[in-house]
N, C-alpha and C positions, 0 to 999 in steps of 0.2 A: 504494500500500500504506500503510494507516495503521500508524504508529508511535506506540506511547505512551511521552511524553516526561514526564508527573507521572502519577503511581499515587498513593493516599492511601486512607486508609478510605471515605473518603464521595464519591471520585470519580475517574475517569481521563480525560485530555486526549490527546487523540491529536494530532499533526500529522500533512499527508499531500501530498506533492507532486504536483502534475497541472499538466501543460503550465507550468512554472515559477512555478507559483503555490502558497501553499501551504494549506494548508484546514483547519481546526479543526474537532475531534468532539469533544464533552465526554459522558460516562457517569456521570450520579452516581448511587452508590448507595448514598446512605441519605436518610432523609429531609430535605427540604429546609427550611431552617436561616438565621439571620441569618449564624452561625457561617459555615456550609460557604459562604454567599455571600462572606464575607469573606476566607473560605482560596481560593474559588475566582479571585476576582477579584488577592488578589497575587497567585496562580501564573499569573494572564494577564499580570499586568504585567511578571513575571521573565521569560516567553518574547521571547528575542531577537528580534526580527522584527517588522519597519516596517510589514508589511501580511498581514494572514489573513482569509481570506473562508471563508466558512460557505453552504455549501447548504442552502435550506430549499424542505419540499415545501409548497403552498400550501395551504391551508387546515389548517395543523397547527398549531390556536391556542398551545398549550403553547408552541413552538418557539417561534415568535413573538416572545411573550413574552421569552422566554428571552435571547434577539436582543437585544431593547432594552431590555431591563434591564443586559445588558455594552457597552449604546453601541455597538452592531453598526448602517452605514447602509446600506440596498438601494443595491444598485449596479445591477443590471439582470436582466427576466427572462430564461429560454429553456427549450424544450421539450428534453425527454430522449429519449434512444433510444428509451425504452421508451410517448412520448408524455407521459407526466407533467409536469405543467407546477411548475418550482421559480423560485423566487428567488434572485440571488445578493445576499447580502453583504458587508460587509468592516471589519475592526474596525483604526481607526490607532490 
């Protein structure tokens, strides 16, 4: 179950536990900004926590992106229930 743990005008972060790992969602919504990059990345730095991994579906350039512009590094892939094939990440 994802939990959002910062709310703000321009975006919400969610944390989310699965098999004792914990997993980052970010939702921004307003346009994107030097600003909001700025506010987003302290509020990564203030979250407690040594490791967060980020599921990304492949070929979803946006996301990507997104990934390693916060120094997100692939850790490895696997196929989903549903056959979709993701990446996993992880941000120290």
């Amino acid at each position: 179950m994802k939990v959002p743990v910062v709310d703000t005008k321009d975006f919400i972060i969610y944390l989310e536990d699965y098999q004792d790992n914990i997993f980052i969602h970010c939702d921004v919504k307003s346009k994107w900004s030097k600003t909001v990059k700025k506010e987003l990345t302290q509020a990564f730095n203030k979250l407690d926590k040594k490791e967060l991994y980020a599921l990304h579906v492949k070929g979803d350039n946006k996301h990507i992106k997104f990934l390693k512009l916060f120094n997100f590094n692939y850790l490895h892939s696997l196929e989903g229930k549903d056959n979709t094939q993701y990446d996993v990440f992880i941000w120290r």
